[in-house]
N, CA, C and O atoms as a DFTB+ gen file, in Angstrom:
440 C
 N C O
     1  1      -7.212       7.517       5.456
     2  2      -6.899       6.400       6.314
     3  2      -5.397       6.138       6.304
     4  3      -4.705       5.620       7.181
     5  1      -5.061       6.606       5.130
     6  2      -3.349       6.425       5.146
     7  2      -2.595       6.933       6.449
     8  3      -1.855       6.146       7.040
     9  1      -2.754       8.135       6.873
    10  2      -2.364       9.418       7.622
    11  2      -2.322       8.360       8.694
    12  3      -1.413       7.791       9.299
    13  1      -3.303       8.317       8.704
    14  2      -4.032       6.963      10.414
    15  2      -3.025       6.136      10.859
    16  3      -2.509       6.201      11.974
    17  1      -2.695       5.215       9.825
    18  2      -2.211       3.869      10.082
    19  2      -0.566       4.574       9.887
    20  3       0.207       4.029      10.675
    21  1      -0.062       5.372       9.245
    22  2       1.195       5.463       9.436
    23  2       1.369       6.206      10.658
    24  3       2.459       6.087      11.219
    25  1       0.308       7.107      11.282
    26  2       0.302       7.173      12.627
    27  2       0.494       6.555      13.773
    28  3       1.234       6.959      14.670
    29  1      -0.136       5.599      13.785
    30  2       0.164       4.236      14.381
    31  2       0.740       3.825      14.106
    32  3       1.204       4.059      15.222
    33  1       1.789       2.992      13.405
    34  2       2.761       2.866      13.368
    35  2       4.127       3.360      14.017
    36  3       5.067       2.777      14.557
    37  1       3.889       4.425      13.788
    38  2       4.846       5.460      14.611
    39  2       4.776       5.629      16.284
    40  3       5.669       6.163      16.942
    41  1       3.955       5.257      16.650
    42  2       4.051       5.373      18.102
    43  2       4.087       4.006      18.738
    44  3       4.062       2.947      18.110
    45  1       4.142       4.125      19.935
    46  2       4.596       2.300      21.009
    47  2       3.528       2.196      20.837
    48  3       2.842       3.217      20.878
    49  1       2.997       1.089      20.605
    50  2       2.167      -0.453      20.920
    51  2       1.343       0.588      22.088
    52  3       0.341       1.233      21.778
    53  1       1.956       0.615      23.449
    54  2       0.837       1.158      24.265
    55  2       0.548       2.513      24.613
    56  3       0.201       2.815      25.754
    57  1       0.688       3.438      23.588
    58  2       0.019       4.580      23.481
    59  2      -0.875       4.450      22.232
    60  3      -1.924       5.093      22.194
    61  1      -0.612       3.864      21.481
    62  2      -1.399       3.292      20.448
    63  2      -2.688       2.713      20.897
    64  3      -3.713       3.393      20.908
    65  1      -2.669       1.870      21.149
    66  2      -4.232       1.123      21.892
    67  2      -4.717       1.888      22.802
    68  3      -5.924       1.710      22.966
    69  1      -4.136       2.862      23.619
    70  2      -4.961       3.511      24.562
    71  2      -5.410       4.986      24.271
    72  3      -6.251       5.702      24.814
    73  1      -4.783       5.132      23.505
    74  2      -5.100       6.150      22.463
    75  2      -5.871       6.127      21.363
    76  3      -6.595       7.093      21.122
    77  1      -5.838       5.078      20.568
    78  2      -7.441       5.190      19.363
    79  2      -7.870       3.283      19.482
    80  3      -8.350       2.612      18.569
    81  1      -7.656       2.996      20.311
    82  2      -8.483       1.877      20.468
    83  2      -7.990       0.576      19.480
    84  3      -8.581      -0.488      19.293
    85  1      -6.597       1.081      18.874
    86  2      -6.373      -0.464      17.812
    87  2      -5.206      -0.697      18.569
    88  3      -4.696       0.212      19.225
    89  1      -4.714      -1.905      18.532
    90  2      -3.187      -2.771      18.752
    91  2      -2.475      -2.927      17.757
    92  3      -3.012      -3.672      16.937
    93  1      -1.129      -2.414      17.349
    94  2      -0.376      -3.013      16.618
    95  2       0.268      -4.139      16.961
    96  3       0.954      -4.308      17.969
    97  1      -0.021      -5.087      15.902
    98  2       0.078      -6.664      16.482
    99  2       1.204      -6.897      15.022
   100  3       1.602      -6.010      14.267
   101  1       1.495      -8.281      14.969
   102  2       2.725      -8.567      14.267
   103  2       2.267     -10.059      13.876
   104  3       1.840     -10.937      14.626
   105  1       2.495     -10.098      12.375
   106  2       1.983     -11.630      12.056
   107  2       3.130     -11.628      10.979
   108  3       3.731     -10.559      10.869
   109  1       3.457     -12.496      10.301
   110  2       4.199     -13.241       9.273
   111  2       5.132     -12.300       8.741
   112  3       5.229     -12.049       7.540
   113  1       5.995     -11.647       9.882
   114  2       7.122     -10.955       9.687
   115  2       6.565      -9.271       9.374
   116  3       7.337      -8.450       8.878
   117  1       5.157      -8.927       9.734
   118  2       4.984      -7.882       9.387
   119  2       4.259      -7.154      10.635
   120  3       3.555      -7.878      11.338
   121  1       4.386      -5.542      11.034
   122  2       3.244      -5.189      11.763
   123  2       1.893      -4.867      11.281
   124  3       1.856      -4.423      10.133
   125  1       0.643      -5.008      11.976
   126  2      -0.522      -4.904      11.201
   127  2      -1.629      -4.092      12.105
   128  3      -1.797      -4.144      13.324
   129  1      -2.118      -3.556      11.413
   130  2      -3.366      -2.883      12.419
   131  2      -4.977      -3.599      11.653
   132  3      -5.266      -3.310      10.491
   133  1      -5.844      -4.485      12.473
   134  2      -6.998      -4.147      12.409
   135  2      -8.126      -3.407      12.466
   136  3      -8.443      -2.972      13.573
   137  1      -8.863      -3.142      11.460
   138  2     -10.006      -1.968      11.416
   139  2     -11.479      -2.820      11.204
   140  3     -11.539      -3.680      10.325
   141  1     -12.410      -2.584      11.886
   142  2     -13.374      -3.094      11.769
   143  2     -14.514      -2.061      11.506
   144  3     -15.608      -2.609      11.378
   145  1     -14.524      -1.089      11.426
   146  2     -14.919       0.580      10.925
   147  2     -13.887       1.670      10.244
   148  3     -12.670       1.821      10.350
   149  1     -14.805       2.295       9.575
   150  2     -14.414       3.376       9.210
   151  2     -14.118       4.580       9.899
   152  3     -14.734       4.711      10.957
   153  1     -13.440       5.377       9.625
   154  2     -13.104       6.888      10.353
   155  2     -14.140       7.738      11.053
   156  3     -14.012       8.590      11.933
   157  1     -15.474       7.155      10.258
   158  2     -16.799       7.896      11.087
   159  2     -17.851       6.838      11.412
   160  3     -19.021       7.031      11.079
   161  1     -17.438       5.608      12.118
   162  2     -17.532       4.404      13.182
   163  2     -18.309       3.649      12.313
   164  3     -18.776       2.746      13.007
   165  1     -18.722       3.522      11.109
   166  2     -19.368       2.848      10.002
   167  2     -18.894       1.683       9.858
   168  3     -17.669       1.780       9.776
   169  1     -19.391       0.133       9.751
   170  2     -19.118      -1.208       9.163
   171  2     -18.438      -0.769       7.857
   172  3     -18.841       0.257       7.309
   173  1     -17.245      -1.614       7.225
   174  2     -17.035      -1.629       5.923
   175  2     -18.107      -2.715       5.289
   176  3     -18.500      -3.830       5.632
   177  1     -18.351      -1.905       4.292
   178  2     -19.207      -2.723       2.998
   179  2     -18.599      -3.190       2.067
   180  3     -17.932      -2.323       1.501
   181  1     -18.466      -4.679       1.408
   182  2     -17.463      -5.190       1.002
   183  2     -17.285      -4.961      -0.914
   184  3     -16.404      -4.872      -1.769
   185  1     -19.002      -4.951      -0.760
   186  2     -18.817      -4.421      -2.531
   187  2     -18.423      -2.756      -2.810
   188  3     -18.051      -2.298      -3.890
   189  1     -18.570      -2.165      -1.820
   190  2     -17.654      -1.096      -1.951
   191  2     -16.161      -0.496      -2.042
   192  3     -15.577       0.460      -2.553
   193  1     -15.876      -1.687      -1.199
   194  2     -14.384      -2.117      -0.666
   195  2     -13.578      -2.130      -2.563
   196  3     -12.628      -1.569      -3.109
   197  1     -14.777      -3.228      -3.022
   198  2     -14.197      -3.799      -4.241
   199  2     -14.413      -3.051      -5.350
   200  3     -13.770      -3.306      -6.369
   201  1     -15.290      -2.080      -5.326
   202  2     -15.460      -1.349      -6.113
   203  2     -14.457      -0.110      -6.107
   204  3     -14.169       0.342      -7.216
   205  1     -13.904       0.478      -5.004
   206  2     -12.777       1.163      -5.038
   207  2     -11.525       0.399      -5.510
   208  3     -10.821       0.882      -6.397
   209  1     -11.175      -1.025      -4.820
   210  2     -10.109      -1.307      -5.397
   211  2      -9.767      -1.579      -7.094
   212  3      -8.655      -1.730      -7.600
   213  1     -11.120      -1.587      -7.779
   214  2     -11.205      -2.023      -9.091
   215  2     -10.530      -0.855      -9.827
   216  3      -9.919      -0.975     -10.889
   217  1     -10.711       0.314      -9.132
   218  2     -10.446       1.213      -9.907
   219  2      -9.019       2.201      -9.527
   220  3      -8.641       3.325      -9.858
   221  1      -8.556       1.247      -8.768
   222  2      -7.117       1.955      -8.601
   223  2      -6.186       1.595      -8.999
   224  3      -6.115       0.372      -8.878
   225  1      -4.906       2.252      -9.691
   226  2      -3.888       2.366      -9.909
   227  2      -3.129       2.696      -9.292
   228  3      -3.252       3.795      -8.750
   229  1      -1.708       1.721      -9.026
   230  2      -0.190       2.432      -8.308
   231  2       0.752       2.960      -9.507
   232  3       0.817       2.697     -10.708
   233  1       1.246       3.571      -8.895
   234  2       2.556       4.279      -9.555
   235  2       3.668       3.930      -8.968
   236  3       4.020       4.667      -8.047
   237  1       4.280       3.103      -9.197
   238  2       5.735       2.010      -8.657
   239  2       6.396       2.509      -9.222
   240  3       6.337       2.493     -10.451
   241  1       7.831       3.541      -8.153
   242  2       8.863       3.762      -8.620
   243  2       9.595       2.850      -8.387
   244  3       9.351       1.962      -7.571
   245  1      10.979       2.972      -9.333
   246  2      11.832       1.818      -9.558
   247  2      13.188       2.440      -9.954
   248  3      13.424       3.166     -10.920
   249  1      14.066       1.974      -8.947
   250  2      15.502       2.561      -9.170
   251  2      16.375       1.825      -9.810
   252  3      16.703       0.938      -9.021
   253  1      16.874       1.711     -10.692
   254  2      18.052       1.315     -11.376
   255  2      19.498       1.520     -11.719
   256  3      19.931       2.636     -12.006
   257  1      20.040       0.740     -11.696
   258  2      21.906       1.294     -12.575
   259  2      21.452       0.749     -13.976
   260  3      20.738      -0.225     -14.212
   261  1      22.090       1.687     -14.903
   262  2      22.043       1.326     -15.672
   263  2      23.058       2.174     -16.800
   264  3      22.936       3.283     -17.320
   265  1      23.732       1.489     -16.873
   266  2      25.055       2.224     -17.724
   267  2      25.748       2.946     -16.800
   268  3      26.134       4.024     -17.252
   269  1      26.159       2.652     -15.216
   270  2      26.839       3.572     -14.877
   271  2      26.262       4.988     -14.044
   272  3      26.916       5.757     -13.339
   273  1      24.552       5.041     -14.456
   274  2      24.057       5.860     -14.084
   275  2      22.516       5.300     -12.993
   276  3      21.833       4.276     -12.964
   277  1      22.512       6.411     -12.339
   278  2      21.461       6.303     -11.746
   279  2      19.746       6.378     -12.425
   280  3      19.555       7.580     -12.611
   281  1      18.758       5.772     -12.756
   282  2      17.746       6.194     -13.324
   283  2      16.573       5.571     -12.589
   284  3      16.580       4.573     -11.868
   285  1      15.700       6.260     -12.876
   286  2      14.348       5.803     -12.197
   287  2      13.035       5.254     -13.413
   288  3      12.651       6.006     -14.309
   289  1      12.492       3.855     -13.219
   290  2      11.265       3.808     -13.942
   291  2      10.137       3.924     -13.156
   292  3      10.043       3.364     -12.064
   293  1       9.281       4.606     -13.635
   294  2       7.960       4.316     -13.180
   295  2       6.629       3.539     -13.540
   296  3       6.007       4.040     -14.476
   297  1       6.228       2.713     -13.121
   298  2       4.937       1.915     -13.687
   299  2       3.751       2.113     -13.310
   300  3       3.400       2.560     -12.218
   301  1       2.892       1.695     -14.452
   302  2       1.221       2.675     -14.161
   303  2       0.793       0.672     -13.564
   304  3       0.502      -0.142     -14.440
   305  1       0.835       0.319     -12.345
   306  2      -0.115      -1.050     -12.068
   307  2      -1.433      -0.320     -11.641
   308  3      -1.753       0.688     -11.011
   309  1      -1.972      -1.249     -12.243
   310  2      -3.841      -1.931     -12.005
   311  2      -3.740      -2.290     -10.420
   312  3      -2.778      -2.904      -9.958
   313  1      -4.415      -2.014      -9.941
   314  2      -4.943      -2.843      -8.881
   315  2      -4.787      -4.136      -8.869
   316  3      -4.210      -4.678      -7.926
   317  1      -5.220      -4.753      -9.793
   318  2      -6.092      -5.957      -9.907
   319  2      -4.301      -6.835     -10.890
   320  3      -4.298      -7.852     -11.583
   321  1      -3.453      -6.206     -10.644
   322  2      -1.934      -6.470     -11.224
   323  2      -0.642      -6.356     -10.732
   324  3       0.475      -6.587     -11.192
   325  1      -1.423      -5.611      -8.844
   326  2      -0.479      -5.293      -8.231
   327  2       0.643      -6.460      -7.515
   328  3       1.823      -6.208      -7.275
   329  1       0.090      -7.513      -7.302
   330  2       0.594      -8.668      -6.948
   331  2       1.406      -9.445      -7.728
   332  3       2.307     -10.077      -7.177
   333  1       1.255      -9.508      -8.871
   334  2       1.711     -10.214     -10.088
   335  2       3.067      -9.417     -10.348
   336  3       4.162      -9.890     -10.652
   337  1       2.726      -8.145     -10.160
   338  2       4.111      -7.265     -10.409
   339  2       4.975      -7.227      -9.183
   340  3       6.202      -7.242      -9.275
   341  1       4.726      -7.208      -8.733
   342  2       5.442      -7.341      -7.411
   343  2       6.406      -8.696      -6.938
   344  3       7.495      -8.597      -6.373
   345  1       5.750      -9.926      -7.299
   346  2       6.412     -11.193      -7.793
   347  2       7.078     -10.925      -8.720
   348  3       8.218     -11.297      -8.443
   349  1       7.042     -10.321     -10.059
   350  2       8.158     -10.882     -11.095
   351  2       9.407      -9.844     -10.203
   352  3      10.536      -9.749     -10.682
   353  1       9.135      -9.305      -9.231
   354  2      11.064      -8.606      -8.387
   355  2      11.821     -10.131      -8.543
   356  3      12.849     -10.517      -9.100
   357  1      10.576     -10.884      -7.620
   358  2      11.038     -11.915      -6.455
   359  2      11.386     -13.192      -7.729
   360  3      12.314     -13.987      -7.577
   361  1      10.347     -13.209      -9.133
   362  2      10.864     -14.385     -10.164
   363  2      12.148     -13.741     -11.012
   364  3      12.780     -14.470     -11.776
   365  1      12.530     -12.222     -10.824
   366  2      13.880     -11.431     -11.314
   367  2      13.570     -11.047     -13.052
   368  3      14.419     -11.055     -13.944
   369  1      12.483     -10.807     -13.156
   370  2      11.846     -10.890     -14.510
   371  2      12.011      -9.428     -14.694
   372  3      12.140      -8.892     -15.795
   373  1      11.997      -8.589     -13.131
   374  2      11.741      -7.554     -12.967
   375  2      13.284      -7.102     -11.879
   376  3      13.761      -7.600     -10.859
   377  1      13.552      -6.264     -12.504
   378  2      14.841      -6.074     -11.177
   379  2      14.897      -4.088     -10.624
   380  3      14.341      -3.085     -11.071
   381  1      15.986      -4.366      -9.337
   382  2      15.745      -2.975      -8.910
   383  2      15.498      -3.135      -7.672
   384  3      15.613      -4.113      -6.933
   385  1      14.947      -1.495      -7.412
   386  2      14.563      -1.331      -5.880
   387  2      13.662      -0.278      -5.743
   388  3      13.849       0.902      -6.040
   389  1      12.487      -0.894      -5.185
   390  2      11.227      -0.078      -5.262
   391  2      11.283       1.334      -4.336
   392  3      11.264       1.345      -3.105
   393  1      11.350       2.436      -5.146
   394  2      11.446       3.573      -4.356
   395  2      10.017       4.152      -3.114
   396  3       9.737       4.614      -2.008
   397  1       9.587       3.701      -4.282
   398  2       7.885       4.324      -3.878
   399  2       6.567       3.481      -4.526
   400  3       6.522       2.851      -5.583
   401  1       5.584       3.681      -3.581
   402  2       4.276       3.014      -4.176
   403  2       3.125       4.082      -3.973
   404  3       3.022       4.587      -2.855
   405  1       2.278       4.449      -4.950
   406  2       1.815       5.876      -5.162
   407  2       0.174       5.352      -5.492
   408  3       0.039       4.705      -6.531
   409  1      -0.963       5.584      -4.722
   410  2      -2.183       5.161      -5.109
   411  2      -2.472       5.910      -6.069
   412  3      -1.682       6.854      -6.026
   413  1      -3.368       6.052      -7.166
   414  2      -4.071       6.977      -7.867
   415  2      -4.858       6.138      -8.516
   416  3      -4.875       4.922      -8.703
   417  1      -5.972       7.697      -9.036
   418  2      -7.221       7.242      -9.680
   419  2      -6.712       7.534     -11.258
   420  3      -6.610       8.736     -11.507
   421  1      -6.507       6.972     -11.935
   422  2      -6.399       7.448     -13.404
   423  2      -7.216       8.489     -14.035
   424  3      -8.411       8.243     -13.868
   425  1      -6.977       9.700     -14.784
   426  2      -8.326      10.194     -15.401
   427  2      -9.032       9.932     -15.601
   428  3      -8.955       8.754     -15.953
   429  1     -10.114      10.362     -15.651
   430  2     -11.281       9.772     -16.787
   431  2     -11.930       8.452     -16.357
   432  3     -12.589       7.753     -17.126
   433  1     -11.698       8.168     -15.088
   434  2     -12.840       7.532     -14.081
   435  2     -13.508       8.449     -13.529
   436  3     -13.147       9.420     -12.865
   437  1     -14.585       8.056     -13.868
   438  2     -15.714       8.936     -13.288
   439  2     -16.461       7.986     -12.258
   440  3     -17.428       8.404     -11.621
């Protein structure tokens, strides 16, 4: 679904809608696409929804100076921690500039 939506994104507003049937619309300083199905025309199911998100992890790169030099950290966030981290940029608890945001499943979820 990633592929999808950065697809859309990429093209005008009206080849977009007349082309796969969504509008990129714009709310609270952001563009957004609504989905009301899945890729193979299916309702989303919501305890499923939540059951994937429970179990994902980002990988937040993070650019820094530090001594003069360029370095990068990376952080293993929770799902369920991604928000919280993302605020301490904005409370400065946390500083930098987010290179990248990387979904993954951790090992050893089965």
């Amino acid at each position: 679904m990633k592929d999808k939506v950065v697809d859309l994104f990429s093209n005008s507003n009206s080849r977009v809608a007349s082309a796969t049937g969504h509008q990129v619309k714009f709310y609270a300083g952001f563009n957004y696409v609504k989905l009301k199905k899945d890729k193979n025309g299916n309702k989303f199911i919501k305890e499923n929804l939540l059951n994937y998100a429970e179990k994902c992890h980002y990988m937040v790169t993070v650019m820094r100076e530090i001594d003069g030099e360029t370095v990068l950290y990376s952080y293993d966030v929770p799902n369920a921690d991604l928000f919280k981290f993302m605020k301490s940029f904005e409370e400065n608890t946390l500083d930098g500039v987010i290179i990248e945001i990387e979904k993954y499943f951790p090992e050893g979820l089965a």
